[in-house]
MARTORTOR-854298 format. One record per residue (C-alpha): x, y, z; residue in one letter. Coordinates in steps of 0.05 Angstrom, whole numbers, plus 32768, in hexadecimal, padded with zeros to 4 digits. Last residue first. Layout:
XYZa
...
This chain:
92F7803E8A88x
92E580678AC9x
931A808B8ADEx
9339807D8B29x
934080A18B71x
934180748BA2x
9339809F8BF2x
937980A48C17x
93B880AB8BDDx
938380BB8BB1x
937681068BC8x
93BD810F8BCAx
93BE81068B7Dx
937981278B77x
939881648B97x
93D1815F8B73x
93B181538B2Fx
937481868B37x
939681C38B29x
936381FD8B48x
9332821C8B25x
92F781DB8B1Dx
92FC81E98B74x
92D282298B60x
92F182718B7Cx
92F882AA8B97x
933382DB8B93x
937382CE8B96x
939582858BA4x
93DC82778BAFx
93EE82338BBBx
943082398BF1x
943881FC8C1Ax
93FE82148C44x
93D6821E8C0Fx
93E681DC8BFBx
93CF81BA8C40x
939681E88C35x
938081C98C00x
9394817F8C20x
9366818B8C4Ex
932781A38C2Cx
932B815D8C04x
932481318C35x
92EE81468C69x
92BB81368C2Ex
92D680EC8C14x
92E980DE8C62x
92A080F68C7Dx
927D80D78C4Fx
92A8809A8C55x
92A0808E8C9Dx
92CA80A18CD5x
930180848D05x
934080A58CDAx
9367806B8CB4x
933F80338CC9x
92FC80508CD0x
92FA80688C85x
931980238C6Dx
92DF80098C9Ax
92A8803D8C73x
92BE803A8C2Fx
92D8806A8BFDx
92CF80798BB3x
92E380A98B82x
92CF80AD8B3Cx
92E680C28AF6x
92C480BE8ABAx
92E180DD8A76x
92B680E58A32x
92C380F389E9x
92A0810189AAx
92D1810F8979x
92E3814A895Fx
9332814C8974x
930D814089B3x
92C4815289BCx
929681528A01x
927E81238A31x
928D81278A86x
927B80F28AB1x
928F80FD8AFAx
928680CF8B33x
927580C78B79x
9273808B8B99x
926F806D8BE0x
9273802B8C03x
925380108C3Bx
92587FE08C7Cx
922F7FFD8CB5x
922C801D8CF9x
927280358D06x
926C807C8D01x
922180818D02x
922880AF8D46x
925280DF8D21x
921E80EE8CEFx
91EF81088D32x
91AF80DE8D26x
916E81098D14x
9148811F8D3Fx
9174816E8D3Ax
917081628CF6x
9120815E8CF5x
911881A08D32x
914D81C78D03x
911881B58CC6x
90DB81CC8CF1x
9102820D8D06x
90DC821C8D45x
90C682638D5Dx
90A2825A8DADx
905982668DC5x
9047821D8DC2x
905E82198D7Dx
906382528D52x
9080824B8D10x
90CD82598D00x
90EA82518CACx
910D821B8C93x
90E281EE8C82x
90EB81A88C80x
90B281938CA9x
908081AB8C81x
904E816F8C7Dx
906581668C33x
90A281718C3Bx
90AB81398C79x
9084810C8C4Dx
90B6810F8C11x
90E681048C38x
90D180C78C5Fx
90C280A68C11x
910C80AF8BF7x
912D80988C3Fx
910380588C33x
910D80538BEBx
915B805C8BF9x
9182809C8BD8x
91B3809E8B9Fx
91C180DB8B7Ex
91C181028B49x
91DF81448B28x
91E581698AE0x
920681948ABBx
91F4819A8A6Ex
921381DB8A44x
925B81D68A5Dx
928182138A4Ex
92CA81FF8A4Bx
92D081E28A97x
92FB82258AA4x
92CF82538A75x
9293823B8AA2x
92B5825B8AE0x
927482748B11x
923682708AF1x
923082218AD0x
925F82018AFAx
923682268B43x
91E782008B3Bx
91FB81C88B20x
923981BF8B46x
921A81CD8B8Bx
91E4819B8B8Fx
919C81988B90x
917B81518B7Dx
916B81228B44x
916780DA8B50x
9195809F8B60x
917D80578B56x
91C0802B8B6Bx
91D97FEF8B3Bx
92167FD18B4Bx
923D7FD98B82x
92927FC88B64x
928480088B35x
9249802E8B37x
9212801B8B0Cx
91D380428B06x
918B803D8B10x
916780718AF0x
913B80A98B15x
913480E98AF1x
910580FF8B22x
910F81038B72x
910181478B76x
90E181638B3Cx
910781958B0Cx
912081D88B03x
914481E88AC9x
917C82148AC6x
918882258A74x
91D582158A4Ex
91B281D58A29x
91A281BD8A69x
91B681CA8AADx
918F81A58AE2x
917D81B58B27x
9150819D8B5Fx
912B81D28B80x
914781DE8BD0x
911A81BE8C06x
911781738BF0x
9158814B8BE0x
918E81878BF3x
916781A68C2Ax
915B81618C4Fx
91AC814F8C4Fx
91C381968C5Ax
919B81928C96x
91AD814F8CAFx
91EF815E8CA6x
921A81238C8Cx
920E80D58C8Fx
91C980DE8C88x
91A380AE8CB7x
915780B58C9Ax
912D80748C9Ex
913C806D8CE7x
9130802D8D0Cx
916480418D47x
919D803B8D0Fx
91A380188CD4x
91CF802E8CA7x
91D180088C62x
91FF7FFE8C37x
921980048BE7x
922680508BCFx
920C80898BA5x
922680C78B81x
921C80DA8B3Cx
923781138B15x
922E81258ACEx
9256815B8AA2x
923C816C8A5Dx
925581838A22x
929581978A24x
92C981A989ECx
9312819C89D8x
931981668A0Fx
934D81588A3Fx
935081938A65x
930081818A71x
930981448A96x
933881558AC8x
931281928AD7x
92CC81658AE1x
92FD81398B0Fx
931281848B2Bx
92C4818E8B35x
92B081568B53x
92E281598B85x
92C381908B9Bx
9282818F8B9Fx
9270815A8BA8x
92B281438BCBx
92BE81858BF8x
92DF81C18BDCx
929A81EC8BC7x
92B1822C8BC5x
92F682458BC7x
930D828A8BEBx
935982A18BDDx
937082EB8BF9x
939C83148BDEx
937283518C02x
935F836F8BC0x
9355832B8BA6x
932383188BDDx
92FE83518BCEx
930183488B81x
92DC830E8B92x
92A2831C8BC0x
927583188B8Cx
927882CA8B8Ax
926682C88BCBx
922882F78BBFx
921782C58B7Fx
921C82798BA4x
91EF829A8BE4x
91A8827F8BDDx
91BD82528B9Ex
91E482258BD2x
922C82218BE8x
926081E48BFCx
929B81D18C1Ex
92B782148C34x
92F8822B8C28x
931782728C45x
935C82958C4Fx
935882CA8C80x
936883168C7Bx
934183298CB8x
930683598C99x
930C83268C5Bx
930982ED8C84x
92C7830B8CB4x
92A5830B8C6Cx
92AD82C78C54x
929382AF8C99x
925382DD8C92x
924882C68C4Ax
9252827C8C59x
922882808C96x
91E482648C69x
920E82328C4Dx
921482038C89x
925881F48CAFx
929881DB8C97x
92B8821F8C89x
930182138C85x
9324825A8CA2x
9368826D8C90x
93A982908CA4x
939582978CEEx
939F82E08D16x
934A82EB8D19x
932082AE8D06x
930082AD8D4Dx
92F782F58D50x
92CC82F88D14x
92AE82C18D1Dx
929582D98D5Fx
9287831D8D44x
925F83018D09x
922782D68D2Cx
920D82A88D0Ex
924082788D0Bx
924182788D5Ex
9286825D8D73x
929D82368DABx
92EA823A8DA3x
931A81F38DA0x
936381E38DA2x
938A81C08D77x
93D981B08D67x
93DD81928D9Fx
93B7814D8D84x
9381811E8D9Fx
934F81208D62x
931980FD8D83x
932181288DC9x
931F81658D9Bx
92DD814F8D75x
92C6813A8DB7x
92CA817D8DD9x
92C081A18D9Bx
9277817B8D93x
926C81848DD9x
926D81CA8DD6x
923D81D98D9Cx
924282168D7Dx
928482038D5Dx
92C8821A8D51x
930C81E78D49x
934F82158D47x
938981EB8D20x
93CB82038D2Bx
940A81F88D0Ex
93F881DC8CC5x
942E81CC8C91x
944181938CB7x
9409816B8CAFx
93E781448CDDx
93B7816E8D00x
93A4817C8CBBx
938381378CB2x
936381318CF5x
9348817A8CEFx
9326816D8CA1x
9302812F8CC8x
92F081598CFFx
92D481868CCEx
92A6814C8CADx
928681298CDAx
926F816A8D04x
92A3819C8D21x
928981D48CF8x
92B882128CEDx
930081F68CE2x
933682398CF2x
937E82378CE1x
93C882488CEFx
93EB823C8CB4x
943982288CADx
């Protein structure tokens, strides 16, 4: 049985809690934030004896360090920028890590930190949320089924709106992550084996998900463009095209791009009044708490995976998608479908760790076996191929 550690009590951690707090492969569950009202509802919500809670600083190293110290393994569900620091205090304590996502600012020092982890028989994965995550063992799925691969595409979008307090942004994850991923970091293509750089919000096409319809989604930062192409190519045979987009509202779309252009979604201090602000902390922190939409719409959301390549040499592609919704969501674990498709599938990796899946070294979610996990995966959220 594992004793672990969930850093980041938003949305999304507390959904990873209520799932493990549930399984018998897991004895203890310690919930650590900064914030001490988010653990005190976060443990209230979750209602079990199996957790207990630790206020936490992610910044700071000795308090992770002696938070995470005597568990098995630590699920990092806080921003990339403490990924590094958090990977590091597991190898001094001989913890298991998974975090749900990375960025091109720390993607290649986490990497390096490889043969360290297999030194110390340790397991570190990258990226196990839905996109990415998922993503990639539906990309993995894909590609053991074809000779060669070409390209791998991923779209995400949904049906819904939230309306809340008037707001035109109401991101239904971090704020932060939310504002870096459309506007602050470049948006990223891979084509013909080069990184290219393009506009935000280009590429737009309007595209049909299944049972929605037709969504616009657009070009934007995300982990598997950035991570597929540099950290196991050989595993997803060598795709030479990866690319990501996403569905946003016009309304959403055009408060963006006014916020960047004013500055407010940088992420570095300026003076104001004779104290150091973080305009894009001072944004998120207006911004609605996720866990206060929970409840505040009807919607749906996609995310799927088209990947192209050669069988028997024939051109050949295989789509896969999941998709969740935000009253099946409440239902089963009173949260929405961001939360539930994201939560989700950290969970049930360390539910098989627990059970005994070894894992050395760091790694890419596209690594791992993805029937199982899919397999549970579907047994909450649908799980389906595309025809």
């Amino acid at each position: 049985m594992y004793n672990i550690v969930i850093i980041g009590t938003g949305v999304v951690g507390t959904l990873a809690a209520k799932y493990l707090a549930n399984s018998p492969e897991i004895s203890h569950i310690v919930l650590a934030d900064v914030d001490a009202r988010k653990l005190s509802e976060a443990e209230g919500e979750i209602s079990s004896n199996k957790i207990s809670t630790r206020k936490v600083d992610a910044s700071n190293y000795e308090e992770v360090s002696q938070a995470i110290k005597g568990n098995d393994l630590v699920i990092n569900a806080a921003l990339p920028s403490f990924n590094l620091r958090i990977m590091d205090a597991c190898l001094e304590n001989k913890v298991h890590y998974v975090d749900l996502l990375t960025n091109r600012a720390v993607l290649d020092d986490q990497l390096k930190r490889n043969d360290e982890f297999k030194k110390k028989g340790l397991g570190a994965v990258l990226g196990m949320g839905v996109s990415p995550g998922i993503t990639n063992l539906f990309a993995r799925k894909a590609a053991d089924q074809l000779d060669e691969v070409e390209s791998i595409i991923i779209r995400v979008g949904g049906s819904g709106t939230v309306a809340f307090k008037g707001l035109p942004l109401a991101p239904g994850f971090s704020p932060r992550s939310f504002i870096e991923e459309w506007v602050v970091e470049p948006a990223l293509v891979y084509r013909n084996g080069e990184f290219t750089e393009v506009p935000h919000f280009s590429g737009e096409e309007d595209w049909e998900f299944p049972d929605i319809g037709a969504v616009k989604i657009y070009y934007c930062y995300h982990d598997e463009v950035d991570a597929i192409p540099r950290a196991y190519p050989q595993v997803l045979k060598n795709p030479s095209n990866v690319e990501f987009k996403y569905a946003i509202s016009q309304r959403a779309k055009n408060a963006l791009i006014v916020l960047n252009e004013i500055g407010l979604t940088r992420g570095e201090p300026i003076e104001v009044g004779g104290k150091q602000v973080v305009p894009i902390e001072v944004v998120a922190k207006l911004l609605p708490d996720p866990k206060d939409l929970i409840g505040q719409a009807q919607a749906r959301g996609y995310v799927t995976v088209e990947v192209k390549g050669k069988k028997e040499g024939k051109e050949t592609s295989y789509s896969y998608f999941t998709t969740a919704d935000n009253d099946e969501a409440f239902t089963k674990y009173r949260t929405d479908f961001t939360a539930l498709l994201t939560g989700l599938s950290p969970a049930i990796l360390v539910e098989f760790m627990a059970k005994g899946l070894e894992i050395k070294g760091v790694i890419t979610p596209e690594c791992l076996d993805p029937d199982p996990i899919l397999d549970k995966y579907g047994e909450i959220c649908q799980v389906g191929e595309i025809k």
